[in-house]
C-alpha positions as CSV (number, residue, x, y, z in Angstrom):
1,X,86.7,107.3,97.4
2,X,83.8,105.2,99.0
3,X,84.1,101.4,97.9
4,X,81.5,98.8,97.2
5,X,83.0,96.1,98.6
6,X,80.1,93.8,97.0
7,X,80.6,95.3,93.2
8,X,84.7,94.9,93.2
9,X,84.4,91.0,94.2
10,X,82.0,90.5,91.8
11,X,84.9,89.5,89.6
12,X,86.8,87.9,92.6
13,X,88.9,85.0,91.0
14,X,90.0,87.3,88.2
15,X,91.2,90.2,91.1
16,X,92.9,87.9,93.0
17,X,94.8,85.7,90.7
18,X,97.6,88.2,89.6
19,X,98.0,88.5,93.7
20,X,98.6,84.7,94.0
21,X,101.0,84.2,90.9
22,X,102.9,87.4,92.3
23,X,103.3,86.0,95.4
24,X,104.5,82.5,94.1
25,X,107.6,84.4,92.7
26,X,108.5,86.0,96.3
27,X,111.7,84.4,97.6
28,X,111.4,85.5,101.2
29,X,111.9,82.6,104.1
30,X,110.7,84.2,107.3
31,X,109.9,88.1,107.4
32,X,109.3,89.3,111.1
33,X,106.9,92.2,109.5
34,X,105.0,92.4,106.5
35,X,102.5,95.4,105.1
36,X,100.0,95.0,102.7
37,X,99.5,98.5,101.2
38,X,96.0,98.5,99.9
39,X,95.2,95.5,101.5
40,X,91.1,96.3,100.9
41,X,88.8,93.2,102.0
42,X,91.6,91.9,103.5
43,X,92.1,88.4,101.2
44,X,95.4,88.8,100.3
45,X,96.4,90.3,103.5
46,X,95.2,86.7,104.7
47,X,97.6,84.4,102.5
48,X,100.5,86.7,104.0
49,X,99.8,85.5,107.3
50,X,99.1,81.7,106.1
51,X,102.9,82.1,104.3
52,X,104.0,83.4,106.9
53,X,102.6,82.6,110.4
54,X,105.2,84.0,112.8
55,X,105.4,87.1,111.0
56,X,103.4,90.4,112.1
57,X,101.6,90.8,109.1
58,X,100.1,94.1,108.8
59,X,96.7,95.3,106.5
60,X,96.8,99.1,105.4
61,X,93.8,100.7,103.7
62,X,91.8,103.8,104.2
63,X,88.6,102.4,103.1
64,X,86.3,101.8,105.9
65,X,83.7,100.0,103.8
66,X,86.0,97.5,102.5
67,X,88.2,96.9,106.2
68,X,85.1,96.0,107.7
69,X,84.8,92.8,105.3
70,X,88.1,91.8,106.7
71,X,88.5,89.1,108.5
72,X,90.3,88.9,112.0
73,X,93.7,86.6,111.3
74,X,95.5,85.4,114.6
75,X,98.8,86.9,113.4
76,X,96.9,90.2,111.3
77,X,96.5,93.4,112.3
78,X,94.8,96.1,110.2
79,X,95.5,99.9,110.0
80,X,93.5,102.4,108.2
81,X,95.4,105.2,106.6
82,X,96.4,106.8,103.1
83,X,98.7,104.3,101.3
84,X,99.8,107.9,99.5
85,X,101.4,109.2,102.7
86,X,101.8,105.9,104.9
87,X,105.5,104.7,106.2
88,X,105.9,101.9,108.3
89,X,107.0,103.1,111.8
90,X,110.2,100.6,111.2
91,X,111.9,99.2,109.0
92,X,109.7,96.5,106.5
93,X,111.3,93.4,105.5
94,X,108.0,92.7,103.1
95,X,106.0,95.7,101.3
96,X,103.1,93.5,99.5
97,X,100.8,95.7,97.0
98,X,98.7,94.5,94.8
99,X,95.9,96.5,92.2
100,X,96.7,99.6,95.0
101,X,99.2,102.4,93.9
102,X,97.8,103.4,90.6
103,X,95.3,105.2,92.6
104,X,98.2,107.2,93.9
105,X,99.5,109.8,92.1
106,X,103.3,110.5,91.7
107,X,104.7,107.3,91.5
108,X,108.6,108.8,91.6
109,X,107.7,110.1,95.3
110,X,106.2,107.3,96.1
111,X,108.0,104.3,94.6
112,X,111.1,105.9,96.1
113,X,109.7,106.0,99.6
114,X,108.1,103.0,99.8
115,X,111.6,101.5,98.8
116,X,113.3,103.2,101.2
117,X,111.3,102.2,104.2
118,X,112.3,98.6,102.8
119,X,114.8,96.8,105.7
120,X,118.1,95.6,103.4
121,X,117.6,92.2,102.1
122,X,113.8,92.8,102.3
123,X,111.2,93.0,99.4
124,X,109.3,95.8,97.9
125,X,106.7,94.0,95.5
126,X,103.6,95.3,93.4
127,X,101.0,94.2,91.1
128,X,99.2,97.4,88.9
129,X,97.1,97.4,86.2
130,X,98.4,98.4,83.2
131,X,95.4,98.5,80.9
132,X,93.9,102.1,80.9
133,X,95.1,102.4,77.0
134,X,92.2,99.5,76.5
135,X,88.7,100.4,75.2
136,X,87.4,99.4,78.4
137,X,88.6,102.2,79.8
138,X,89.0,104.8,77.6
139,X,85.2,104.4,76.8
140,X,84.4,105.8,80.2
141,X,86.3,109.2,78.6
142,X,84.4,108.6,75.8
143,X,80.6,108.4,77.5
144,X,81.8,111.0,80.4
145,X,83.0,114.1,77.1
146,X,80.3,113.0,75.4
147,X,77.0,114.0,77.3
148,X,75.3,116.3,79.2
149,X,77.2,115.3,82.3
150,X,80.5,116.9,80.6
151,X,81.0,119.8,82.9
152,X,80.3,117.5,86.1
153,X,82.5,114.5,84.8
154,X,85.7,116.3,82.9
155,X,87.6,116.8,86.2
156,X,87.2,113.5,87.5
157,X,89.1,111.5,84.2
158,X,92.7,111.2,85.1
159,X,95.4,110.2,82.5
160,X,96.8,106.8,82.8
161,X,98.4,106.4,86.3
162,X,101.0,103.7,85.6
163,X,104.3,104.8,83.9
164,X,106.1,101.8,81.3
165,X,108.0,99.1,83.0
166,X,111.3,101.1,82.2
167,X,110.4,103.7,84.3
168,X,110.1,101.7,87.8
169,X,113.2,100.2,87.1
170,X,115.1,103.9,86.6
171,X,113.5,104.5,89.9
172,X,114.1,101.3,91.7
173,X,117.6,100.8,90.2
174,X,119.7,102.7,92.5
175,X,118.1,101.3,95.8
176,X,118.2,97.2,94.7
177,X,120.6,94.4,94.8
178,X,118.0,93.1,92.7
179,X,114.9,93.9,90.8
180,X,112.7,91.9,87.8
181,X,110.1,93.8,86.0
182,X,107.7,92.4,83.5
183,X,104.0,92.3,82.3
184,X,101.2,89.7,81.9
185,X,98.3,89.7,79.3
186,X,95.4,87.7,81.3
187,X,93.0,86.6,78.5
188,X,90.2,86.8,81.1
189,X,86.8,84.8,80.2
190,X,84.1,86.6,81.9
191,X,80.3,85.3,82.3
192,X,77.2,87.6,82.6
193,X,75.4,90.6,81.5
194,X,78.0,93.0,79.7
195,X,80.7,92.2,82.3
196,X,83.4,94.3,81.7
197,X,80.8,97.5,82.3
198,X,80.5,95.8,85.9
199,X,84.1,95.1,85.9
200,X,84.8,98.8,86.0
201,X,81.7,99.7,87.4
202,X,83.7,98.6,90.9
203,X,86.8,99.9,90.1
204,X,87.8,103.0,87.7
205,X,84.0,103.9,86.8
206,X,82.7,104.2,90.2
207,X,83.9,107.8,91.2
208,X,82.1,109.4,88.1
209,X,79.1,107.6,88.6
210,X,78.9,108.6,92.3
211,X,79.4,112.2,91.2
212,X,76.4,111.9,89.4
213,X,72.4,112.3,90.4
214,X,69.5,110.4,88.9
215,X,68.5,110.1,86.1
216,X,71.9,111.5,84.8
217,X,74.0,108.9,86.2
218,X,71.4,106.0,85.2
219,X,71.8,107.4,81.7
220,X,75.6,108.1,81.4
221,X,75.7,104.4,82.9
222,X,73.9,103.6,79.8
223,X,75.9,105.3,77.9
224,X,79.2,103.5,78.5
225,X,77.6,100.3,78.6
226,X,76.4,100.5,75.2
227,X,80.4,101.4,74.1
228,X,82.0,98.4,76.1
229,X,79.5,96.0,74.6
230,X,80.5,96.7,71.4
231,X,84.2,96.8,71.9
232,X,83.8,93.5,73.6
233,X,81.3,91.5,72.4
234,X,79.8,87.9,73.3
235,X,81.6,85.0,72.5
236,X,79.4,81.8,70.5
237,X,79.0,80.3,74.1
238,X,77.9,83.3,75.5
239,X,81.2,84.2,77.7
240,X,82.9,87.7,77.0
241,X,86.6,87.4,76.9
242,X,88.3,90.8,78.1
243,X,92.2,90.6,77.9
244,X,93.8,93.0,81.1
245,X,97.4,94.0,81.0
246,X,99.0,93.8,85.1
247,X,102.5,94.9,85.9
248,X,104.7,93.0,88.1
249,X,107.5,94.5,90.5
250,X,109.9,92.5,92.9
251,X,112.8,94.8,94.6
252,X,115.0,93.3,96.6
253,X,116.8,96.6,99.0
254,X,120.2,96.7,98.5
């Protein structure tokens, strides 16, 4: 889908810090090539190449609008292509995703590919939200079954995209020397105008209100709004505090 780069990084210290404690946990001394799957404006693509700065560090993303707020890193390169269907043309000894692969649907494919284009001794290693279950998100349902706008929106909602931590490791298992699962609820303490409608707004909203003309898509905008401020209301000091469950995934190839 079209990104707005300007609407995801709205919220850009909340994005990125699952990204940075992810990649404190990655024991990997000197990889000579390194993807970023999903690599988007390019930011985390960016502390790669800091970690690492005689690695060929590689940004993959098939959004235009959001590659061309990338910046140009001596030792990045950046390839636009479907992170669905993308394999490294050798051997990776770092696959780095973060907030990408739940956009991608079937995630035994997928997870077992991306593995298997891991060099031995390298890393696969993802981040993906696990909080579609939360009112923020099952509101949009809610405000997209419940309008006018049913017949237009209805095929758009997909199910939750990201399977339990037990079944990456089932998949994951027979390919790694090592692997360590696990979860992290980030209390996050967001400022603004009913933030966590703007929060999705740039991430799991956005494809049913492009699907939408004016003044339906002004209105089921409305709608949802007025359902995620409820569920999530202001704090006494004016903040809104919107916990966000992410899933953590280091596998080391056998």
């Amino acid at each position: 889908m079209p990104w707005d780069p300007v609407q995801y990084l709205k919220f850009a210290d909340h994005r990125v810090r699952p990204a940075i404690d992810l990649l404190n946990r990655v024991d990997l001394e000197s990889p000579e090539v390194a993807y970023d799957l999903g690599a988007g404006t390019g930011n985390i693509t960016e502390m790669l190449a800091k970690r690492w700065p005689n690695a060929r560090v590689i940004g993959v993303d098939n959004s235009p609008e959001m590659m061309g707020r990338a910046e140009r890193v001596e030792n990045l390169e950046w390839q636009q292509g479907d992170i669905g269907t993308w394999r490294p043309d050798r051997s990776a000894d770092l696959i780095f995703s973060n907030a990408a692969l739940h956009w991608v649907d079937g995630h035994t494919e997928l997870f077992n590919g991306l593995m298997s284009a891991v060099a031995p001794g390298g890393l696969f290693v993802v981040q993906m939200p696990r909080n579609f279950g939360a009112l923020s998100h099952t509101s949009i349902s809610e405000a997209a079954l419940g309008g006018p706008w049913r017949s237009t929106l209805e095929p758009l909602l997909r199910p939750g995209p990201v399977e339990p931590p037990q079944f990456y490791v089932r998949i994951l298992s027979p390919l790694a020397s090592s692997l360590d699962v696990w979860e992290t609820d980030y209390i996050q303490v967001l400022t603004g105008d009913n933030p966590v409608k703007e929060w999705t707004k740039g991430t799991w909203l956005k494809p049913l209100l492009d699907a939408l003309e004016e003044p339906q898509r002004r209105e089921f905008e409305e709608t949802y709004a007025s359902l995620v401020e409820k569920a999530y209301p202001k704090e006494s000091d004016g903040t809104t505090l919107f916990p966000f469950k992410r899933m953590f995934i280091i596998a080391k190839r056998k």
